[in-house]
C-alpha positions in Angstrom: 48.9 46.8 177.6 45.5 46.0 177.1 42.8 49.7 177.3 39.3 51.0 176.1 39.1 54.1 174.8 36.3 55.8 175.5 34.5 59.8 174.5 33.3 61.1 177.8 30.9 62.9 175.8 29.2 59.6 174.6 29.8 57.3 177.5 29.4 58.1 181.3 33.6 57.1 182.7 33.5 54.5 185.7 35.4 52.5 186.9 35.5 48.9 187.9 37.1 46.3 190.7 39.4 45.3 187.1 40.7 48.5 185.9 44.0 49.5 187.6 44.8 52.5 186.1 42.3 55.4 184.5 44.1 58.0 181.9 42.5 61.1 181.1 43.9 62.8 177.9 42.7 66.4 178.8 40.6 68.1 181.3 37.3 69.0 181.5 36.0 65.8 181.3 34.3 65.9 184.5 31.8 69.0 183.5 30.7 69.1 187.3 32.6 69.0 190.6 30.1 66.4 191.9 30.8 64.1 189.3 34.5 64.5 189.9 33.9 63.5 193.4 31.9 60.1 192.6 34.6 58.7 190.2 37.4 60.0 192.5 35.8 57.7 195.0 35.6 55.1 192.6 39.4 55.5 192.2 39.7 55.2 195.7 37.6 52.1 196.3 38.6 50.5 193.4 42.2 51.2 194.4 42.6 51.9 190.7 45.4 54.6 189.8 45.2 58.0 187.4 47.2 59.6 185.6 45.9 63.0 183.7 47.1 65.3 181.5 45.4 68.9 182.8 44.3 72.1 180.4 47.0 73.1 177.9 46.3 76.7 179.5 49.1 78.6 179.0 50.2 81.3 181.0 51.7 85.1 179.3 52.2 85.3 176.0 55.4 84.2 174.7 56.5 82.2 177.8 58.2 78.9 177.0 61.2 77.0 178.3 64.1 75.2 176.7 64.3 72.8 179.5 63.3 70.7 182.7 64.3 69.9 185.7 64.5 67.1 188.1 63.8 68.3 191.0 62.8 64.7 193.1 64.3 61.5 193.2 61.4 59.1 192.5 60.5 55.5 190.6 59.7 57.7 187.8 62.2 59.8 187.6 65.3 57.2 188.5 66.7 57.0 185.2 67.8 60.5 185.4 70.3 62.6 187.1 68.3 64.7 190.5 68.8 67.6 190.8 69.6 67.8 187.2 68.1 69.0 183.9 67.0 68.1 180.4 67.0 70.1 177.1 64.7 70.1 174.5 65.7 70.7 170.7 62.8 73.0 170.3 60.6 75.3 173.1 58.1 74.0 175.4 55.3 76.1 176.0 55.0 76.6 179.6 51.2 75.3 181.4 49.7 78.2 184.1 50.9 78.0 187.3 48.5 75.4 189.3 47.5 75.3 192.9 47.9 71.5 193.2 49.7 70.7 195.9 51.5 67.2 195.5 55.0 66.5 195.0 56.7 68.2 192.4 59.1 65.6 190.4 59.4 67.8 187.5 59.3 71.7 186.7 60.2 74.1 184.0 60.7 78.1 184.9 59.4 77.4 187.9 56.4 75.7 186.9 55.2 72.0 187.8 55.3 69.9 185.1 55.1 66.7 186.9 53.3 66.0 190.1 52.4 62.8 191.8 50.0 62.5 195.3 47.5 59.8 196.8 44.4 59.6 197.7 43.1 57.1 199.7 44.6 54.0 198.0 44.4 55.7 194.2 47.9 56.8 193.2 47.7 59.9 190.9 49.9 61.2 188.6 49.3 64.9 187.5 50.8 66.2 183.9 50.4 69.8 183.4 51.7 69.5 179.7 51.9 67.0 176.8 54.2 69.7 174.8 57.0 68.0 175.3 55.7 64.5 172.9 55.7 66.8 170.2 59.0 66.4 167.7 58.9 70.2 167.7 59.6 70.2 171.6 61.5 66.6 172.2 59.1 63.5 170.8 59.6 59.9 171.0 62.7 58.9 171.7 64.0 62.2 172.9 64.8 61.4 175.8 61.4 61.2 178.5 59.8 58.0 177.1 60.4 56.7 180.2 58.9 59.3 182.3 55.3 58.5 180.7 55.6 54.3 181.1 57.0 54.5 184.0 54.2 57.4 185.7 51.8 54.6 184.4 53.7 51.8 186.4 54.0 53.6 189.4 50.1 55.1 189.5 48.7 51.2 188.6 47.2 48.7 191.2 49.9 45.9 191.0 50.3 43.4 189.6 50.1 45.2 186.2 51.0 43.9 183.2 52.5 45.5 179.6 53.2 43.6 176.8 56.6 45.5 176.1 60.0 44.6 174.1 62.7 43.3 176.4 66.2 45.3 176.2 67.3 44.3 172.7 70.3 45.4 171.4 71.8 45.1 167.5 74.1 46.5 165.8 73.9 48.4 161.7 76.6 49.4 160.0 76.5 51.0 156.1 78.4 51.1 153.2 80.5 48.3 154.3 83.6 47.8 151.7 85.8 45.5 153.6 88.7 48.5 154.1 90.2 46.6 157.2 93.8 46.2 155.2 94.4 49.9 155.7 95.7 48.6 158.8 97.1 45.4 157.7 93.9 43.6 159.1 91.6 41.2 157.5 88.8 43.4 155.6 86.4 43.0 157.8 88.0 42.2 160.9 86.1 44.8 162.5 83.1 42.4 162.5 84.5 39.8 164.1 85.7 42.1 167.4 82.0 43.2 167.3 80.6 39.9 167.3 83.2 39.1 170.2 81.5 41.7 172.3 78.2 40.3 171.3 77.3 43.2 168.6 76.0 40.7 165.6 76.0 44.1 162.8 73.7 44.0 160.1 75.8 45.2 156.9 74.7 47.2 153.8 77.0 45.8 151.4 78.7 48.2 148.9 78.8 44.7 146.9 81.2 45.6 144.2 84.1 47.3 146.6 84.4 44.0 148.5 87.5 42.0 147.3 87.8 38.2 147.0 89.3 38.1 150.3 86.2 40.0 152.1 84.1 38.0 150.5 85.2 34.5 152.1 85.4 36.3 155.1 82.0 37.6 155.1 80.9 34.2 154.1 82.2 32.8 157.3 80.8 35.6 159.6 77.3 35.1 157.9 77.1 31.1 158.4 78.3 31.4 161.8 75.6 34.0 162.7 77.8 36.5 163.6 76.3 38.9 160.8 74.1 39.4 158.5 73.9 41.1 155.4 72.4 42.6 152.2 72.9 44.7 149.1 73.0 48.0 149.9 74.3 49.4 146.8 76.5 48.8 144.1 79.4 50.6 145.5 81.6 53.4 145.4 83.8 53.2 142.0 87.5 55.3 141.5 85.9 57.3 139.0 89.6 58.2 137.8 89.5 54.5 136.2 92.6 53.6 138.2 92.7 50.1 139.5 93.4 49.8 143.2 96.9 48.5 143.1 98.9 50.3 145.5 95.9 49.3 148.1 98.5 48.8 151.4 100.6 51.8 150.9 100.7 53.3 153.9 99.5 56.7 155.1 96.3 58.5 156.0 93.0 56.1 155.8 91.7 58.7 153.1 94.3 58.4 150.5 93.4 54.8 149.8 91.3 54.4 146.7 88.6 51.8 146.7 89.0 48.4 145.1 86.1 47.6 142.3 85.1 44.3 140.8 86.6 44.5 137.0 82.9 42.3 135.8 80.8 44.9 137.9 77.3 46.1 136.4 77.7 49.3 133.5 78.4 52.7 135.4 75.0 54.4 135.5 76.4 57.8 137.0 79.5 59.9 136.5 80.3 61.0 140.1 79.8 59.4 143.7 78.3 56.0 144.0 76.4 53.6 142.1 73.0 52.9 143.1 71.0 49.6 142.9 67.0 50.8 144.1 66.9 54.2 142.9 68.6 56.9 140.3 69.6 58.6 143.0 71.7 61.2 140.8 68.6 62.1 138.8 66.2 61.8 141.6 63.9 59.6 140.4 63.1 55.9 139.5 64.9 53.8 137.3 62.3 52.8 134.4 61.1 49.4 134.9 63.4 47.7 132.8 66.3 49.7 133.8 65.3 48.3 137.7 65.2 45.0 136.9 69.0 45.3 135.0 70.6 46.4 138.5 68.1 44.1 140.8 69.4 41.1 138.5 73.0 42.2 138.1 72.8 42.2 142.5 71.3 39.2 142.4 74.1 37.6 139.8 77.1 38.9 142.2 75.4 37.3 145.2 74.4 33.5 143.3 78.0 33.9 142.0 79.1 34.1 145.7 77.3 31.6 147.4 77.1 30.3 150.0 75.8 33.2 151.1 73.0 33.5 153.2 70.9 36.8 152.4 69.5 39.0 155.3 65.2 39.2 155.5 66.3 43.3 156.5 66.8 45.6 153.4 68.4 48.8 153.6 68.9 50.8 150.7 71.4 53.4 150.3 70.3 57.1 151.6 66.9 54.8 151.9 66.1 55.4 148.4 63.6 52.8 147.2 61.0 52.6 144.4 57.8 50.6 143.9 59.2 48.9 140.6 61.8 47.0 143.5 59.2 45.7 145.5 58.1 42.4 143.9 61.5 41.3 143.0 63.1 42.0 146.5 59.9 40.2 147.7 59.4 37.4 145.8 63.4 36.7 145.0 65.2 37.3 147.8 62.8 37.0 150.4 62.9 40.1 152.1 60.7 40.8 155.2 61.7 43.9 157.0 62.9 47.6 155.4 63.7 50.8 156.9 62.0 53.1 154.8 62.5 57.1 156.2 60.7 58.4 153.2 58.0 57.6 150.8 59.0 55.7 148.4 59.6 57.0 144.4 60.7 60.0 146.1 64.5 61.2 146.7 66.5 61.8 150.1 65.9 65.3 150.1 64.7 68.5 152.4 61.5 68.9 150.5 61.0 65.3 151.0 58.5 64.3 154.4 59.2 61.4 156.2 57.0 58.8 155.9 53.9 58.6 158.2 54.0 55.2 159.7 53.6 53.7 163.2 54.1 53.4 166.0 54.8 57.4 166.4 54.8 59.3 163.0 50.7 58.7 162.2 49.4 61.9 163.2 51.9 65.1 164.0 52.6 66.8 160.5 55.7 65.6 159.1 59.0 67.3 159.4 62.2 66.5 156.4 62.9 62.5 155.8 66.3 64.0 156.1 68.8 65.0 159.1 68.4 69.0 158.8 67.7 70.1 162.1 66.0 73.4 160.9 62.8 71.1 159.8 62.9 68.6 162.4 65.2 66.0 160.9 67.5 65.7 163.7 64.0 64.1 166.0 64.8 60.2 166.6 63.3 57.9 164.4 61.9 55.2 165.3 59.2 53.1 163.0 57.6 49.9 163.9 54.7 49.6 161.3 53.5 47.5 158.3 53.7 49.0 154.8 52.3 47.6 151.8 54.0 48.8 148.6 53.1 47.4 145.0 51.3 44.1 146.7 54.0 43.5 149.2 53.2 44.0 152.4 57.0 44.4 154.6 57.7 45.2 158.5 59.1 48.6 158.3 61.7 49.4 161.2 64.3 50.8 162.1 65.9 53.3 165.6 68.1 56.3 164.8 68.7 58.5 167.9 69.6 61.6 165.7 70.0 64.6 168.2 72.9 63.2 170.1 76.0 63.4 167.5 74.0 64.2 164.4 72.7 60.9 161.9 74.2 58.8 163.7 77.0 57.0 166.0 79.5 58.6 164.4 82.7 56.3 166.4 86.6 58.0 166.0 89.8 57.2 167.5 88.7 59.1 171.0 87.9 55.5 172.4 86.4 57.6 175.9 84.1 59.7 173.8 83.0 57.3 171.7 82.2 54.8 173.8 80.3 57.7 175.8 78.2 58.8 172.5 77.1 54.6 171.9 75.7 54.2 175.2 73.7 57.5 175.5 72.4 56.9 172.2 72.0 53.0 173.5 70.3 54.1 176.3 67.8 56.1 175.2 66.4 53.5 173.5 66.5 50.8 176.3 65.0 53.1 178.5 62.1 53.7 175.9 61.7 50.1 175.5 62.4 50.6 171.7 65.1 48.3 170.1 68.4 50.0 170.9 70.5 49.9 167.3 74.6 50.6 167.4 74.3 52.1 164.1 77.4 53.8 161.9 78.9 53.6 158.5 82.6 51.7 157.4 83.2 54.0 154.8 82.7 57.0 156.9 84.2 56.3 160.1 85.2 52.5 161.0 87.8 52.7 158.5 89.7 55.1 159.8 89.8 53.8 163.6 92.8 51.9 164.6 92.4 48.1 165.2 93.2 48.4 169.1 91.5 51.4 169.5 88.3 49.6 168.1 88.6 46.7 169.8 88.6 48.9 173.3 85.5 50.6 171.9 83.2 47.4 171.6 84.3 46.3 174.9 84.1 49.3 176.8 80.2 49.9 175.1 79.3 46.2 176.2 80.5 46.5 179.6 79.0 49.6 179.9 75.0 48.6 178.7 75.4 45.3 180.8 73.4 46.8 183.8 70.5 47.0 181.6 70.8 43.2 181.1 70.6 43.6 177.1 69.8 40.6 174.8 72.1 41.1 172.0 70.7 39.5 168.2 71.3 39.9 165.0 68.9 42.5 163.2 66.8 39.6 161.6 66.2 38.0 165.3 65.5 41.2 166.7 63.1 42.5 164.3 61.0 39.2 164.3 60.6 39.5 167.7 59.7 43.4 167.3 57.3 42.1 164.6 54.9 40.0 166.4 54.4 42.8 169.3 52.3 44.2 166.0 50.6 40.9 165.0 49.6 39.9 168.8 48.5 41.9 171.6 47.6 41.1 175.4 43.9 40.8 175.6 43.6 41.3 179.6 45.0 39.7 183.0 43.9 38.6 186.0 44.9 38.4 189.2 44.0 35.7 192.0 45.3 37.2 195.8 43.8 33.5 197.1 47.0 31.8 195.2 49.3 34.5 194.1 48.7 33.8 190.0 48.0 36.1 187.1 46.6 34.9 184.0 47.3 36.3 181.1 45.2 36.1 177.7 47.2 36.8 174.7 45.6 37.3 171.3 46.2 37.2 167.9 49.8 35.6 166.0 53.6 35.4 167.1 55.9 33.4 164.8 58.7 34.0 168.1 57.8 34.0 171.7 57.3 37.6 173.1 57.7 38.8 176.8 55.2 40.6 178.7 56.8 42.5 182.1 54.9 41.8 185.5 55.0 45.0 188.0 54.7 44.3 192.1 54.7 45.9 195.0 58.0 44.7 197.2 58.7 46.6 200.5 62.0 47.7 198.4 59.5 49.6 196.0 58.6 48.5 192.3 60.0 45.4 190.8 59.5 44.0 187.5 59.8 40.5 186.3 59.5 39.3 182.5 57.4 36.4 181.6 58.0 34.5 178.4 54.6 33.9 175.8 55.1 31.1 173.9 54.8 31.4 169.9 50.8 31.2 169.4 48.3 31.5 166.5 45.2 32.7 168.3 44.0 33.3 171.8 46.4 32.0 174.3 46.5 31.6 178.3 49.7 31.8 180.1 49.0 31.4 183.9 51.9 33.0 186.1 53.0 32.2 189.5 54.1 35.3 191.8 56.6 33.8 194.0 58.7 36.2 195.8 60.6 38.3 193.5 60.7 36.1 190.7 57.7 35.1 188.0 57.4 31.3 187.4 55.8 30.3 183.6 53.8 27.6 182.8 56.7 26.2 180.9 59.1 26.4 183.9 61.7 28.6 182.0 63.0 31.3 184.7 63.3 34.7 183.9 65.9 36.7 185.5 63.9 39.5 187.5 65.1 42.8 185.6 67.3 45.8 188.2 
């Protein structure tokens, strides 16, 4: 949305007939109770709405709580269960008891934690503590995200207008070596129920496990757009030397070995897998020509298999990536967008920070890259940022809800729970307005799922996330689309009552069109409608009809209004 920062200390606040909402990131701003007064009644004429975050006074010594709880059903609060309560991973430090006296929405131990009154025609939303944002308390993505946009909604004059995501949904899955005849299944049929249910995976290709036979039917899935994929690494060899012969025996998932391409690359390790981006057994770069060997050899395998369309997203295995990659992946294949947890040069390791990159991770001190929950590893990630890395600059992104069931998704033959686990973790991200990402491994879980058990899995998730009216893509569609909310912005808005039309004035570039969400008053509360923006390289006006409870663009393409 569009804002002005400004340092009280420098610049007297006010506030004028076009600002609908004033924030005010700590107290004490207001160093007299007159001058409170006079802006209060600037609120109030202006019919402009507030939301504040009070003094981070604490009260005794040592007192903290582990959770909220809902205590008021409310706009705000209507994504979540009241009365009912929420857990943090860490401790929040608990604010002084205040004498405010609006309505509680939110308290821990006791204490208001969330408050919302009105005064005059000003709406008002009180915070008592910000503790909670922090990845040592709960963070972004932790599950309150939408407590703060929607306490903004709510307090604003209507219409207001964010320039937000719309609910898109796609689908990751790892180390993907085409096991589906374990169970007397194609190799990848598992792709193809996904795609049926509208989940179009992304797939880091353990390239050299995939037989002939997964190869044609990746092919197919990747022409049709049902998929998309990349290397992910080499693969995962039967270090006994044994060739893969007795490959349908039946038995346990587990006792089947891997099959691996006879005119793969040289072996570079003894043990585990074979890396393309990164010695990962040595924890370090390869040397710049050893880089090059394994970048060409992938590159070889995929011209060999053509056609073969190559993904713009790269993941590498456990993430592991150094700057001597860059200009080949760039320049070569083409690639656009990473997910980068870590620096890069650097292993997947405890001592190892993750990487301080937008939109959240800039400015708290960074916890482990990895999962250990002891130094913040199990916060969701979510990163939405340019990088630049050896002259190439890349969108880095990607949206791991790591506190629900560990790393990741983590499906298994208990079709109820699973199904239960993909939607919370689904969820949390719709509900922040961050890409939601069904994200898993084959080679640790998939494989051993049965065929009908999978197939009730996908279409028990989909029917279950259709309420939130998701827009499945591919990862390459959906990150575009995430990628030109950082290269163009919504300037400002305005509103004529006289004819019932907001203009909005879009800046900067979108290579896809973008959606920007229209709040109103109805006399059944807050509605929300999304309003298409065009592709645009520069300033751009999109004028907006308010008709009822639907929103009318320029271009005449109707936009369902979002429940």
């Amino acid at each position: 949305m569009p804002f002005r920062t400004i340092d009280a200390d420098r610049e007297k606040p006010s506030v004028s007939s076009a600002t609908a909402l004033v924030i005010l990131g700590h107290s004490n701003i207001f160093k007299r109770q007159k001058h409170w007064k006079k802006f209060e009644k600037e609120l109030m004429v202006n019919e402009t709405g507030l939301m504040a975050f009070e003094s981070p006074v604490h009260g005794n010594r040592g007192d903290s709580a582990a959770e909220v709880r809902f205590v008021q059903q409310h706009y705000i609060t209507q994504q979540h269960t009241v009365p009912g309560t929420f857990a943090f991973t860490g401790k929040m430090k608990l604010p002084r008891k205040n004498s405010r006296q609006g309505e509680v929405l939110l308290e821990a131990g006791g204490v208001p934690v969330l408050q919302i009154d009105e005064k005059g025609a000003s709406r008002r939303v009180w915070w008592s503590t910000a503790d909670w944002m922090s990845t040592y308390v709960s963070g972004p993505l932790g599950g309150m995200d939408d407590l703060f946009w929607r306490s903004i909604v709510w307090a604003a004059r209507k219409p207001f207008v964010m320039h937000c995501l719309p609910p898109l949904v796609t689908m990751r899955v790892d180390d993907v070596a085409g096991r589906g005849e374990i169970w007397h299944q194609t190799p990848l049929y598992w792709v193809g129920v996904s795609a049926k249910y509208g989940f179009k995976p992304w797939l880091g290709l353990f390239i050299y496990n995939l037989t002939p036979a997964a190869v044609n039917e990746l092919r197919s899935y990747l022409l049709s757009g049902d998929a998309t994929a990349a290397p992910h690494a080499f693969g995962r060899p039967n270090r006994s030397n044994q060739r893969a012969d007795g490959y349908l025996k039946t038995g346990n998932a587990d006792d089947y070995p891997f099959w691996y391409d006879t005119t793969a690359f040289r072996l570079r390790a003894t043990w585990y897998d074979e890396f393309i981006y990164f010695d990962h057994h040595r924890s370090k770069p390869w040397s710049e020509e050893e880089a090059i060997a394994g970048l060409e050899a992938a590159d070889q395998w995929w011209k060999k298999n053509q056609p073969l369309p190559m993904s713009k997203y790269l993941i590498a295995h456990f993430y592991e990536m150094a700057e001597n990659n860059f200009p080949f992946i760039s320049e070569r294949w083409g690639i656009e967008y990473l997910a980068l947890g870590h620096p890069v040069n650097l292993p997947y390791a405890d001592s190892v920070p993750w990487l301080v990159c937008g939109p959240f991770r800039k400015h708290e001190p960074p916890g482990t890259c990895t999962s250990n929950p002891a130094l913040r590893g199990n916060r969701p990630v979510y990163y939405a940022d340019f990088v630049t890395i050896n002259g190439c600059k890349l969108f880095n992104c990607f949206t791991e809800i790591r506190d629900d069931a560990g790393y990741e998704w983590a499906p298994d033959n208990n079709v109820e729970a699973t199904v239960e686990r993909a939607v919370r973790q689904l969820r949390r991200a719709l509900d922040a307005k961050a890409p939601a990402v069904l994200f898993t491994h084959e080679t640790d879980y998939i494989y051993r799922i049965r065929p009908e058990n999978w197939e009730m899995i996908m279409a028990g998730i989909r029917k279950a996330i259709n309420p939130w009216n998701v827009i499945p893509l591919t990862s390459d569609s959906a990150l575009r689309i995430v990628r030109a909310y950082s290269t163009s912005s919504l300037d400002s808005y305005s509103f004529s009552a006289e004819n019932l039309t907001l203009t909005l004035n879009v800046k900067g570039y979108a290579d896809v069109a973008t959606t920007a969400e229209v709040f109103t008053e109805t006399e059944k509360g807050i509605a929300s409608q999304l309003v298409m923006i065009r592709p645009h390289d520069g300033p751009l006006q999109i004028p907006v009809v308010l008709k009822g409870s639907r929103v009318f663009p320029e271009q005449n393409e109707r936009l369902p209004l979002k429940k």
